[in-house]
N, C-alpha and C positions, 0 to 999 in steps of 0.2 A: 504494500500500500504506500501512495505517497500523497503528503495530505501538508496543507499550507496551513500555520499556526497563527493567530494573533493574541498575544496575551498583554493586557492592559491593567497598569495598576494604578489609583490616583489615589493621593493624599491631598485634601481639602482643611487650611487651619485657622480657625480663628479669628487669630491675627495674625500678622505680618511676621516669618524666621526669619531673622537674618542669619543665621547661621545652622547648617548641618552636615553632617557625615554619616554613609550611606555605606551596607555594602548589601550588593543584589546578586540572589543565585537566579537567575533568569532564562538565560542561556543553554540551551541544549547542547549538548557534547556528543562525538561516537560513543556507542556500546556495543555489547555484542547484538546482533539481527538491531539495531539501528544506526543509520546515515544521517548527518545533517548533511545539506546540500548545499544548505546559506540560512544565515542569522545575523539579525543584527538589533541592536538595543539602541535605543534613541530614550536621551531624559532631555525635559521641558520646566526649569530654566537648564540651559547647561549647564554643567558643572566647572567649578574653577579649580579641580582636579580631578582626576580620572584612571585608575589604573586596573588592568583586567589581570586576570591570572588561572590559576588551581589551589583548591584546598586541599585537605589532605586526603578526602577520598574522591579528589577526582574531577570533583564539580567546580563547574568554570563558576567565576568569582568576577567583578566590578564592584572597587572599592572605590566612593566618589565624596567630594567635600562640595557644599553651595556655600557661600559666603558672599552672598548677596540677597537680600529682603525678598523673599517669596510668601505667597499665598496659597498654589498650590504646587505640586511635585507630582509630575507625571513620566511612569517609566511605563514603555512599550517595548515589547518584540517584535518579531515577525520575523517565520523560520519556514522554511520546506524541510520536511524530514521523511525519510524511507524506511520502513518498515519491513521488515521480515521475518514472517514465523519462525521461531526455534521450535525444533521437536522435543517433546516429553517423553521420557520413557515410561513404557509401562508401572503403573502403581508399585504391583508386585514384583518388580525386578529390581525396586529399589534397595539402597542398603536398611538395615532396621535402625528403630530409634537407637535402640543402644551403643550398635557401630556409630553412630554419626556422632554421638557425644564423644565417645572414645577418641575418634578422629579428630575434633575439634580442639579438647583440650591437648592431647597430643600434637596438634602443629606448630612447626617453629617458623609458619610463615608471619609478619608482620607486616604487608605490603596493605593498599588499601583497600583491598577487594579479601582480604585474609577473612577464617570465620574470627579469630580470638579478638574483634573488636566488636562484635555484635553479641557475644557469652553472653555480658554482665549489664548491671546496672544502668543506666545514665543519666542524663540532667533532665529529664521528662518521665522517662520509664524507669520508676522502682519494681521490686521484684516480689510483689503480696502473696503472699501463701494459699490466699484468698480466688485469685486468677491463676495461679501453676494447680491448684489441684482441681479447678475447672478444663483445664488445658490436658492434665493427666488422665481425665475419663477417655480421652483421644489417642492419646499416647502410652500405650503400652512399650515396654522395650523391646519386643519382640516385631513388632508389628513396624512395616515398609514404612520409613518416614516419608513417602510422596503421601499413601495414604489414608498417614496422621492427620500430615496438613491438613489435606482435603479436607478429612470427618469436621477438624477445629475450625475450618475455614467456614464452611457450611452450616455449622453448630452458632457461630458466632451472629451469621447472617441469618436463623431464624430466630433466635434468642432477646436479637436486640433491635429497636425500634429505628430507623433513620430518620434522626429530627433535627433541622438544622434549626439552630437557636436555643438548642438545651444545652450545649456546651459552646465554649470557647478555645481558644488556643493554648489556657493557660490550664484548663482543666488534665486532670492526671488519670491515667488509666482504672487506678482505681476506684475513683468519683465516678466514670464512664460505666465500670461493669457493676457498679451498685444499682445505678438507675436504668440498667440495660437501656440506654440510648445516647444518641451520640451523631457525629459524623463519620464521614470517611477516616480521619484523623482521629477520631479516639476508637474504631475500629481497630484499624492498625497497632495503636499503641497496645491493646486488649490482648489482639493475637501474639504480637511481639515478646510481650511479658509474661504469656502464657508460655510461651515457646524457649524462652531464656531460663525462665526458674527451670525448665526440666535439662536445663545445657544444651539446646540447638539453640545454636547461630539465627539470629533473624534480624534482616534489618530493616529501615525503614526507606521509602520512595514515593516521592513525590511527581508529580508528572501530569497527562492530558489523557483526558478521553474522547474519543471521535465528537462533534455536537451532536451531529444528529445518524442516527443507528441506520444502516442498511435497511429496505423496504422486509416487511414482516417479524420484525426483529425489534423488540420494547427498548425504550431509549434508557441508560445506562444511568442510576444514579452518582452525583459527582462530575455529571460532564457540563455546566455550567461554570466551572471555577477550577481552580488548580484540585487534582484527584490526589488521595493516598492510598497504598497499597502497600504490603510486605513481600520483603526477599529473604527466603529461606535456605541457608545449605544444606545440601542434600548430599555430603561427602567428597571427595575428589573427583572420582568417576563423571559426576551428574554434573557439583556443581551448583549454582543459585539458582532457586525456583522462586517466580514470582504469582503471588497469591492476591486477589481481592477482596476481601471479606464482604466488604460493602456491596457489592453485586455477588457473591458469592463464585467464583469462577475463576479460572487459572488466565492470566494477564494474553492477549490475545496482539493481534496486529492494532487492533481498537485502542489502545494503553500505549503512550508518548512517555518516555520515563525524560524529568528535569533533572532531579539533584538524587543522592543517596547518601544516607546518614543513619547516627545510631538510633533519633528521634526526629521531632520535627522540629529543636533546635538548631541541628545541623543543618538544615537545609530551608529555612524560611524562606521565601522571596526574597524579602526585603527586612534589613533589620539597621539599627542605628540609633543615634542621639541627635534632636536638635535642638537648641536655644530657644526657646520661645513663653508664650504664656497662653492660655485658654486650650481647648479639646482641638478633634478634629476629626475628619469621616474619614474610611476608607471607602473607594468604590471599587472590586474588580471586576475586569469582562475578559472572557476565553472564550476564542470561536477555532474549532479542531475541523477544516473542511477538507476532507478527500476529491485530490485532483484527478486519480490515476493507481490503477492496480497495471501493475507489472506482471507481466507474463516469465517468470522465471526461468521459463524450458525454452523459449524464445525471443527474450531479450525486449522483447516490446512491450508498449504500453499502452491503455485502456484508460480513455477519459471519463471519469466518474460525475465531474463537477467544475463547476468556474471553480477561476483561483480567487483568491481576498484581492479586495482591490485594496489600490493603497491607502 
């Protein structure tokens, strides 16, 4: 699939900042089975410093300062990005839970894609006894971790209510699985923490869903705004499995991955300090529009849709 992105974010304040510093995970990167083809981030005032990069797992980074009087801050994208299914292997051919933990605390990889950064803890996801022994009815040690996930992933998605407005950003997994409902993002956090207290690797992702779904196909909760979803490892062999708890379903061509991190700190949009005084709104818009399904056996391609205009 290859599908043209616009993702829009606006900060509306009060009064007048003269002064702030910004850094935006925005920007889409290669992964495996996806292409960027072209991206580019445009902010509105510019900024009077600007510098792009990588963080430590990967994700492209623009670190920016305004220091001149604004009212509002608008950062945009606009990306074409290419799609390609990875295969799943069969459930049952996977390694079992108990290999996978063994594998995990035994590696002496350290890189950013390693599992020994997704075990434990972090600044969002603690580890409640509470959610690992809801995660454990799933997870027996014996039993293929493809389909642990699965069960917890499906388990999670009829358990819990999707309400947008019951929780916020700062809400904690635990708060989430008390009132069974939440978002995308405290989904995620839910299964993540489930999956860490029993020692599998899970991490977190951020990213896009198509807008609007293929004809007979129910449109995708989360495709409205930036989507979250988990990455699971699933031992050397396999590898990171990406899971959606929020639609219940293993991450498809549909799913644009932005950032990966061990929470949804690691990977905010947009995070920063500015100077100022009184509130302020955010507004976001994400439009995910499919241009073009590629014929992989034949190199060509199949016009699906206009592209965004500018």
């Amino acid at each position: 699939m290859l599908y043209d992105v616009r993702h829009e974010t606006a900060y509306t304040y009060a009064t007048p900042v003269p002064y702030g510093r910004h850094l935006a995970r925005m920007l889409p990167v290669d992964r495996p089975g996806q292409r960027v083809l072209a991206a580019a981030l445009t902010i509105d005032p510019p900024p009077a410093e600007w510098e792009d990069g990588r963080d430590f797992f990967d994700n492209a980074v623009s670190r920016v300062v305004l220091d001149g009087p604004h009212q509002k801050l608008v950062l945009t994208v606009r990306a074409r990005i290419e799609l390609e299914r990875r295969p799943i292997p069969a459930p049952e051919a996977a390694p079992t839970v108990a290999a996978v933990r063994r594998a995990a605390f035994a590696s002496d990889d350290f890189g950013p894609r390693a599992p020994v950064h997704q075990l434990y803890a972090s600044r969002i996801v603690s580890l409640p006894s509470a959610i690992r022994d809801y995660a454990a009815e799933s997870c027996p040690d014996d039993r293929p971790i493809l389909a642990a996930a699965i069960e917890l992933m499906s388990r999670i998605h009829a358990d819990f209510v999707y309400e947008p407005g019951a929780t916020d950003v700062k809400t904690l997994p635990l708060m989430a699985f008390e009132m069974r409902r939440g978002v995308c993002q405290d989904f995620a956090h839910v299964m993540i923490a489930g999956l860490r207290g029993l020692g599998i690797p899970a991490a977190y992702v951020s990213g896009y869903l198509r807008t609007t779904p293929p004809p007979g196909r129910p449109r995708l909760e989360g495709s409205d705004a930036t989507h979250a979803w988990v990455s699971v490892w699933c031992g050397e062999a396999i590898g990171w499995v990406d899971f959606d708890p929020t639609n219940d379903m293993l991450t498809s061509v549909d799913h644009l991955t932005l950032a990966i991190g061990r929470d949804y700190a690691d990977v905010a949009p947009v995070a920063g300090v500015i100077v100022g005084s009184g509130g302020q709104r955010l507004k976001v818009g994400v439009d995910v529009v499919p241009v073009a399904v590629r014929d992989a056996t034949k190199g060509a391609e199949k016009p699906v849709a206009a592209s965004l205009s500018p």
